[in-house]
N, C-alpha and C positions, 0 to 999 in steps of 0.2 A: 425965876427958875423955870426953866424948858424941863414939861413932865410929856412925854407922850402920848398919845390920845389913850392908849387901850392903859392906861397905868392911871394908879389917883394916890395922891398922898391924904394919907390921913393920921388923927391922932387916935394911937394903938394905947389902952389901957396897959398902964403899969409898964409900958416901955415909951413911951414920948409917941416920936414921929415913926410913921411906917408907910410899905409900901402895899396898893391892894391893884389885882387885877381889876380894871374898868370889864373887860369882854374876856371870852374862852382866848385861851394861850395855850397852842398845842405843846406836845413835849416837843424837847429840840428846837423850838422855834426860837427865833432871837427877840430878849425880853427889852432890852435895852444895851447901847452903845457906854461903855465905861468911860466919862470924860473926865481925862486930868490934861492938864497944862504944863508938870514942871516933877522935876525927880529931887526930892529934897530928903535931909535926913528926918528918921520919924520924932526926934525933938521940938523939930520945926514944922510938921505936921500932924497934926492929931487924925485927920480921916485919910489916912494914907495905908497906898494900898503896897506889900511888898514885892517886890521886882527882884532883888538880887541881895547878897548876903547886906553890904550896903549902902542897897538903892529902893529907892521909895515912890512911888507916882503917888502926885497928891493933885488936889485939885486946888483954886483959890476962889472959887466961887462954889457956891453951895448949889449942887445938883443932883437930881433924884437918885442917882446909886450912892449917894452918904446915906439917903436914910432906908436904905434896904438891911433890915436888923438882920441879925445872925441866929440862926437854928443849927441845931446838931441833925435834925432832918430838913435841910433845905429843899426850896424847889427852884431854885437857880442854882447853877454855878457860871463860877468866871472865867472866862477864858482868855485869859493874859495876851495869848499871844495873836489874838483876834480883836482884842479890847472888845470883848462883849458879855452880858449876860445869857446863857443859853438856859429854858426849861428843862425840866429835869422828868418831869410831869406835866403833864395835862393840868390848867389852872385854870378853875374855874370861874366865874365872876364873884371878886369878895375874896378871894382867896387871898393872903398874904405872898408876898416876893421876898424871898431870904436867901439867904446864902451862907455856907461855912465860913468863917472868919479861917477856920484851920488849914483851909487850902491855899490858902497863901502865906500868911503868917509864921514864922520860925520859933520868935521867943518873945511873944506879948512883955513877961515878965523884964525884960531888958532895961525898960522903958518903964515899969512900973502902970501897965496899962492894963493889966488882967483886969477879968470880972465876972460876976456871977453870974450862969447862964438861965434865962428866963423863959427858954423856947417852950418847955413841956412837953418836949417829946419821953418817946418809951426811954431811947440810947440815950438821952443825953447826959453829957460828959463832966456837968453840973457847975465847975469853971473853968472860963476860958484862960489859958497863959500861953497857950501856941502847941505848934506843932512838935516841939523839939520836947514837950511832956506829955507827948501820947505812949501808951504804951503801943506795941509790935501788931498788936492784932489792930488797935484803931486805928495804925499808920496805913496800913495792909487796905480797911475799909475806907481810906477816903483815896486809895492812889490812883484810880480814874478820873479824879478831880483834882487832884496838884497843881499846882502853876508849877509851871519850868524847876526854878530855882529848886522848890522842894524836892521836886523827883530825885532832884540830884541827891538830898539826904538819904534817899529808900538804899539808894547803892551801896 
């Protein structure tokens, strides 16, 4: 697995694999390059990322943005239509690299993929089932961070 120099994978207590900053990561700066190979249904994909009502990027080799866990206070987001991750903050050495599941995701529960959320932030939203079971005001807080597809649901 290709980890980049300033990234280290490690195992995160009570959540498996995770990702930690190696060095300081300014905000904005780009965390890592999102790599998949192939657009598949998410039956046939478990670490797949949503693209479109139904379209899927998945990857078939395991590479460091699978184990970038989910926070309801992330300090990445994804930017779809860059394939990248971008800081969100300033991340310091040791910091964890996370991301909303919610900003791309429509309806976890489709698929029987929900889960308990483990981040421990103040917001968090306590389980994950998608996007399409936020109420108005959490759609409202994550809409600077949407993938495509989603925005389309705010309309």
């Amino acid at each position: 697995m290709y980890i980049p120099p300033h990234l280290r994978l490690i195992e995160m207590p009570g959540k498996g694999q995770g990702v930690i900053a190696r060095e300081v990561i300014k905000k904005e700066e780009v965390v890592c390059e999102l790599f998949f190979d192939s657009v598949k249904s998410r039956t046939f994909a478990i670490n797949a990322v949503q693209g479109g009502e139904d379209a899927f990027l998945s990857n078939s080799l395991k590479t460091i943005d699978d184990c970038f866990n989910h926070s309801c206070e992330p300090t990445t987001r994804l930017d779809l239509s860059r394939a990248i991750f971008i800081a969100l903050k300033d991340l310091n050495v040791g910091e964890e690299v996370t991301w909303n599941y919610l900003t791309t995701e429509y309806d976890l529960l489709k698929n029987e993929e929900g889960f308990y959320c483990i981040c421990g932030a103040k917001n968090c939203i306590g389980y994950i089932r998608g996007f399409k079971y936020l109420n108005d005001s959490q759609k409202q807080e994550l809409g600077p961070h949407l993938s495509p597809f989603l925005r389309t649901m705010m309309l």
